[in-house]
C-alpha positions as CSV (number, residue, x, y, z in Angstrom):
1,X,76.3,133.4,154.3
2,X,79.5,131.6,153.6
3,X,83.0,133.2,155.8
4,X,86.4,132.5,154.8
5,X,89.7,132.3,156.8
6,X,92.9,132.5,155.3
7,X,96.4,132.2,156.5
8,X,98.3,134.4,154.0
9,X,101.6,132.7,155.7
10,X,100.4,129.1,155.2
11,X,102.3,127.4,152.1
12,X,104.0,129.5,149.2
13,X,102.7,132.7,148.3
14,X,102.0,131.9,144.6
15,X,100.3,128.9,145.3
16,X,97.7,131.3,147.6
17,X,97.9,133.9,145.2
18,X,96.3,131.4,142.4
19,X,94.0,129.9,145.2
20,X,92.1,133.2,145.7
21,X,91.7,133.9,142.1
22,X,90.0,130.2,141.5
23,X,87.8,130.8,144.5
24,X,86.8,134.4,143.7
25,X,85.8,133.1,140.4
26,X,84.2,130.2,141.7
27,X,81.9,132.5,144.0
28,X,81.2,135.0,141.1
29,X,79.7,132.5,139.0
30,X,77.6,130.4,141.6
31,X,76.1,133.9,142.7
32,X,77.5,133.0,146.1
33,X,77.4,136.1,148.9
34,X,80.8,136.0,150.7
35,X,82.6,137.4,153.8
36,X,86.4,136.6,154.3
37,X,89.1,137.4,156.7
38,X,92.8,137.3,156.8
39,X,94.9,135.9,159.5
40,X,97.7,138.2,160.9
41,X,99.2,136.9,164.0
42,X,99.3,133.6,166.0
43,X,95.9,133.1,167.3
44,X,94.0,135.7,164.8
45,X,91.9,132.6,163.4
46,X,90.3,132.1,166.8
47,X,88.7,135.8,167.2
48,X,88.2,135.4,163.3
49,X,85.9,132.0,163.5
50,X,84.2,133.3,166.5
51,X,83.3,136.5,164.8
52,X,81.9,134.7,161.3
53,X,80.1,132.3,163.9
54,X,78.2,135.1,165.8
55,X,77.6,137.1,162.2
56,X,75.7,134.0,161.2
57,X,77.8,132.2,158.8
58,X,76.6,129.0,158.7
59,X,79.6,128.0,156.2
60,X,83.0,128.7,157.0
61,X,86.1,127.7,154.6
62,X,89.6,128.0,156.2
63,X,92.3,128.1,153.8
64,X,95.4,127.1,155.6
65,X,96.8,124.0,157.6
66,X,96.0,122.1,161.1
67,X,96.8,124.9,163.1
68,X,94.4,127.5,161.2
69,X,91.8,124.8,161.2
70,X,92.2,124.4,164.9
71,X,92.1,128.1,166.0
72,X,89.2,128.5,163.4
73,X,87.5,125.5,165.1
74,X,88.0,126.8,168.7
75,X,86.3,130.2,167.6
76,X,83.1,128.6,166.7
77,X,82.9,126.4,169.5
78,X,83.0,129.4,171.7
79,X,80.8,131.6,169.8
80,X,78.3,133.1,172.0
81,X,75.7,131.9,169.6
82,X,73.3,128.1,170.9
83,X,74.6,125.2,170.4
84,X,71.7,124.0,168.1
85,X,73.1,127.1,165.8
86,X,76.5,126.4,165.6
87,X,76.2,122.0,165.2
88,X,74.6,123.2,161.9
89,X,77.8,125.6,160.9
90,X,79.2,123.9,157.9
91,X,83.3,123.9,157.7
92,X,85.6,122.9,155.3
93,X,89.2,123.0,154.3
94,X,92.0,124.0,151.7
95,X,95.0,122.6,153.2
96,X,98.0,124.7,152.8
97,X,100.1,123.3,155.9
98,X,103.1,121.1,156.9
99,X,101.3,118.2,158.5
100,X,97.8,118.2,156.6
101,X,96.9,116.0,159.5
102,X,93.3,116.1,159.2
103,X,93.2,116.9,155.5
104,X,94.7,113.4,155.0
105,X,92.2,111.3,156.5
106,X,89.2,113.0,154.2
107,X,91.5,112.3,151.3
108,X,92.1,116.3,150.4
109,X,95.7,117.4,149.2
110,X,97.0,120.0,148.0
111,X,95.0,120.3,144.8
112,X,92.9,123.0,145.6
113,X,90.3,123.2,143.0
114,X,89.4,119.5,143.7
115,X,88.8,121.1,147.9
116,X,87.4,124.0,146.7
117,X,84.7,122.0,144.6
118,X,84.3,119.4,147.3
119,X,83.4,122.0,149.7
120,X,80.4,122.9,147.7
121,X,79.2,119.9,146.1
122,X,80.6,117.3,149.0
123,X,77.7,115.8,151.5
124,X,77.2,117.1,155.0
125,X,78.9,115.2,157.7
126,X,78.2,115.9,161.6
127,X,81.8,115.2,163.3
128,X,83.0,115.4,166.7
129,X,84.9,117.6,168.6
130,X,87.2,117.2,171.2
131,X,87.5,120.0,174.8
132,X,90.5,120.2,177.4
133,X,89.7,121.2,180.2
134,X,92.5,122.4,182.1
135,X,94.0,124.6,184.9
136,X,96.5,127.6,184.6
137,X,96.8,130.0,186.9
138,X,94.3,128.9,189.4
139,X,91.4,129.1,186.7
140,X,89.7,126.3,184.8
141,X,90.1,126.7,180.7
142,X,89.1,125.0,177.4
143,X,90.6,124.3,174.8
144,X,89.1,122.4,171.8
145,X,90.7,120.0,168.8
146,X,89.0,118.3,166.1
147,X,91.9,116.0,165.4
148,X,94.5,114.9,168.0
149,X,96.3,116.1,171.3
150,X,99.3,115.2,172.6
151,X,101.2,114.5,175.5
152,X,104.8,113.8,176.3
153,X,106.6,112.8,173.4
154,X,104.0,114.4,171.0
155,X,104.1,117.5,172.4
156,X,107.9,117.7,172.7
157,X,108.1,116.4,169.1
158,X,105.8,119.7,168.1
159,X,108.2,121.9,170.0
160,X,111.4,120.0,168.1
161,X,109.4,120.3,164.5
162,X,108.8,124.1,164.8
163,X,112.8,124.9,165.7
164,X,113.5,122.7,162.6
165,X,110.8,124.5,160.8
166,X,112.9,127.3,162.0
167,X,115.9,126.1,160.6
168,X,114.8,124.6,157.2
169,X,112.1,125.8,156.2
170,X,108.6,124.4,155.9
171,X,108.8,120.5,155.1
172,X,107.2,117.2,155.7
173,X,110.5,115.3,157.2
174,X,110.0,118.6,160.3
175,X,107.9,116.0,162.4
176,X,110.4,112.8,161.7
177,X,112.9,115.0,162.6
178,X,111.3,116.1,165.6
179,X,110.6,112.8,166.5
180,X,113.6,111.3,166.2
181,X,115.5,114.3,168.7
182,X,112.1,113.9,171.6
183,X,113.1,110.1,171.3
184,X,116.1,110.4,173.1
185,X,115.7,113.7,175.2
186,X,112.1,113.3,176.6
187,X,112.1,112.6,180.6
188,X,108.3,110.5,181.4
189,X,106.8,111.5,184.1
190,X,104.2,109.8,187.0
191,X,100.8,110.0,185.7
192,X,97.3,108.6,186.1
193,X,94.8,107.7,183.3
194,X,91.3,107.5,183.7
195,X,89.2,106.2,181.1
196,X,85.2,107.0,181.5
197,X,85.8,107.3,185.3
198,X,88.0,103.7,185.3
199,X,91.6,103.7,186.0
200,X,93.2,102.6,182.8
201,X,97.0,103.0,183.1
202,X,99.1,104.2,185.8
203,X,103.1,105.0,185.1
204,X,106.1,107.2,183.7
205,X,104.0,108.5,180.6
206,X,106.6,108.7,177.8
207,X,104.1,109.3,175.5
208,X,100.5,109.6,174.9
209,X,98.2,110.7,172.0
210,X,94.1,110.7,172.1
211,X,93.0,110.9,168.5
212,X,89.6,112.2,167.3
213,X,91.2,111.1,163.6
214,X,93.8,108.9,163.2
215,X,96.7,110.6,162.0
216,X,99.2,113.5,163.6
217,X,102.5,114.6,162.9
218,X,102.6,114.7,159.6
219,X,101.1,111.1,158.7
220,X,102.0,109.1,161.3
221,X,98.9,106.8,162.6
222,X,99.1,106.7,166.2
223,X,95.3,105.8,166.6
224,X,95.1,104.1,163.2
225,X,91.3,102.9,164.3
226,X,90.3,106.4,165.1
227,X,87.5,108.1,163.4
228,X,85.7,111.4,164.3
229,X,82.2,110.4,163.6
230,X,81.7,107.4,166.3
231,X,81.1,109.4,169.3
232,X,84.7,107.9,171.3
233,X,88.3,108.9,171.4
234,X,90.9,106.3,170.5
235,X,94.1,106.7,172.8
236,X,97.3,105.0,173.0
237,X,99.9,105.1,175.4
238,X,103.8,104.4,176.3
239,X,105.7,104.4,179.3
240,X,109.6,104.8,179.0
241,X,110.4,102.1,175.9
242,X,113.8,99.9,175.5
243,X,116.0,101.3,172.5
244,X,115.4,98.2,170.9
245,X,111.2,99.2,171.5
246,X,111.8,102.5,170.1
247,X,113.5,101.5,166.6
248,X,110.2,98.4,166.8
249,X,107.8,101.3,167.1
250,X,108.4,104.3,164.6
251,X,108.4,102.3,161.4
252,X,104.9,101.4,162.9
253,X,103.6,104.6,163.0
254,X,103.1,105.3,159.2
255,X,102.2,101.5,158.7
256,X,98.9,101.7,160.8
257,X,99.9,98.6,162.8
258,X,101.6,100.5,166.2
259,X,98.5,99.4,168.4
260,X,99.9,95.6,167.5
261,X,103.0,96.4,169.6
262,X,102.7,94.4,173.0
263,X,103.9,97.6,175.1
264,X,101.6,100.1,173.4
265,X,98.4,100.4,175.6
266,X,95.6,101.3,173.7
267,X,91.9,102.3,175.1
268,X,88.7,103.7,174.1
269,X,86.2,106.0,175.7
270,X,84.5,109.4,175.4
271,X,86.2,111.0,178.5
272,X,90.0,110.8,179.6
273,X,91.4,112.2,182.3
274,X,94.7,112.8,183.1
275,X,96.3,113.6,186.2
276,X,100.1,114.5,187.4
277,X,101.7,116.8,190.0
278,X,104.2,118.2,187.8
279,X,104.2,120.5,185.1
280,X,102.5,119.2,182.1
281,X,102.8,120.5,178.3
282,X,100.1,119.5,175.8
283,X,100.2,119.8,172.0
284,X,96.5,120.3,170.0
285,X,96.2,119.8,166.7
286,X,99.9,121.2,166.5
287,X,99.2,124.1,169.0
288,X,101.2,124.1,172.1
289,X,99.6,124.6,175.9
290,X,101.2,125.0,179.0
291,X,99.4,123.6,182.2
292,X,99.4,122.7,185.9
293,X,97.9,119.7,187.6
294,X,95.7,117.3,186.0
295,X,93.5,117.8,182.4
296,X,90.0,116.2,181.7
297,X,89.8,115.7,177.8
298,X,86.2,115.5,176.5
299,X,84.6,114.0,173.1
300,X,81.3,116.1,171.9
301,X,79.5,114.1,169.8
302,X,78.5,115.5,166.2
303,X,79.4,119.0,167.5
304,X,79.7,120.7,164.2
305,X,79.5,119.6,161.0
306,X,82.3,119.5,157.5
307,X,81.7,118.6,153.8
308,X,83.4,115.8,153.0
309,X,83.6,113.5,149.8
310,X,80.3,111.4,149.0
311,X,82.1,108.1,149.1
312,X,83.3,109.2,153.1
């Protein structure tokens, strides 16, 4: 049984409009049985992939952008279904968002009859998944990704993007933008980095991204080695940069080539911990979390699986 998510509020409304009636007629003439649901509030995909997870979809296609993608995501992953069940769910995606973060590394844009067709006649590719683990409140949570998350700059850079998004609309130049105002107004703070239980970096985190896939915000490549099929997360990260650093660094970030900058520390491992006595803000594939205290962030190997292009 194939599900499908859709974020009606994802990209312009004719362009969804024509999406539906290419997949509806795509469905109808492969004799394909169906199930789909409709997004209606911050959050909705998560009970919605959870749901088509524990129905026994083993296919789910999100129509929408990172942040659809990501709630969908987290539903599966915690589906009360076992975890032999759901590594065999099947995802893929139409991207319809700002960033198309994830989209971009797979080579999918926004022609969606080329995505629509992939996701039917594309090969099956076990990825992996990243979990936070985190405290708020006094109780331990999770949270999963399947592309990036972010800390410090990144996440204040998400917060800046959405009030521009706010301001002018849905666009690309949102996350340059955002970037450009975190640069300046971001205070780092003291933090601990542990890398597969070593101590990797100690210091005033100004910024720090641990990428399952390489790119975030919008096509910038702050782990441009990243890929989520080896089993490890690739992480960089910044403590309080010169001017002269900063204006070094964010050309670098859409060339691939920021992990060649001598104060960019870069490290590799399939568990990261972070730990701080202050209040700490984290950004997931776009999605915004509040938390206390210190944050363990996990990489589960080939934890579900996507269709992806054969030459991937």
């Amino acid at each position: 049984m194939l599900g499908i998510v859709i974020n009606p509020k994802s990209g312009k409304r004719a362009a969804m409009r024509a999406q539906r009636i290419y997949l509806w007629r795509l469905l109808r003439k492969r004799h394909q049985p169906f199930t789909y649901r409709v997004t209606q509030y911050v959050g909705h995909a998560i009970e919605l992939g959870r749901e088509l997870a524990e129905k026994g979809c083993d296919q789910i296609l999100v129509l929408g952008g990172d942040g659809t993608l990501s709630e969908t995501i987290n539903g599966i992953m915690k589906a009360n279904i076992p975890d032999q069940q759901r590594a065999q769910i099947q995802f893929g995606l139409v991207p319809r968002g700002t960033g198309n973060d994830w989209a971009r590394f797979w080579g999918l844009n926004k022609d969606y009859k080329r995505s629509m067709d992939l996701f039917f006649n594309g090969k099956r590719q076990p990825l992996d998944v990243g979990r936070v683990v985190y405290w708020r409140n006094g109780q331990e949570r999770s949270h999963y990704f399947i592309n990036s998350v972010g800390f410090g700059i990144d996440a204040v850079t998400c917060v800046e993007a959405i009030v521009f998004k706010i301001l002018i609309g849905s666009h690309h130049v949102n996350y340059l933008f955002g970037l450009i105002k975190a640069l300046f107004t971001h205070k780092p703070m003291l933090t601990d980095v542990t890398v597969d239980g070593q101590l990797q970096a100690r210091g005033y985190l100004y910024t720090m991204n641990i990428g399952n896939g390489p790119f975030s915000g919008g096509g910038m490549r702050q782990n441009p080695s990243a890929d989520p099929r080896d089993g490890v997360f690739h992480a960089m990260f910044v403590e309080k940069p010169t001017v002269k650093q900063m204006f070094q660094a964010v050309p670098q970030l859409f060339t691939g080539k920021i992990d060649q900058l001598p104060f960019i520390h870069t490290f590799t491992g399939k568990t990261i911990e972070l730990s701080t006595k202050k209040h700490l803000v984290f950004e997931s594939d776009g999605i915004l979390k509040d938390i206390m205290g210190p944050c363990r962030v996990e990489c589960m190997h080939h934890a579900l699986c996507m269709t992806v292009p054969q030459y991937c």
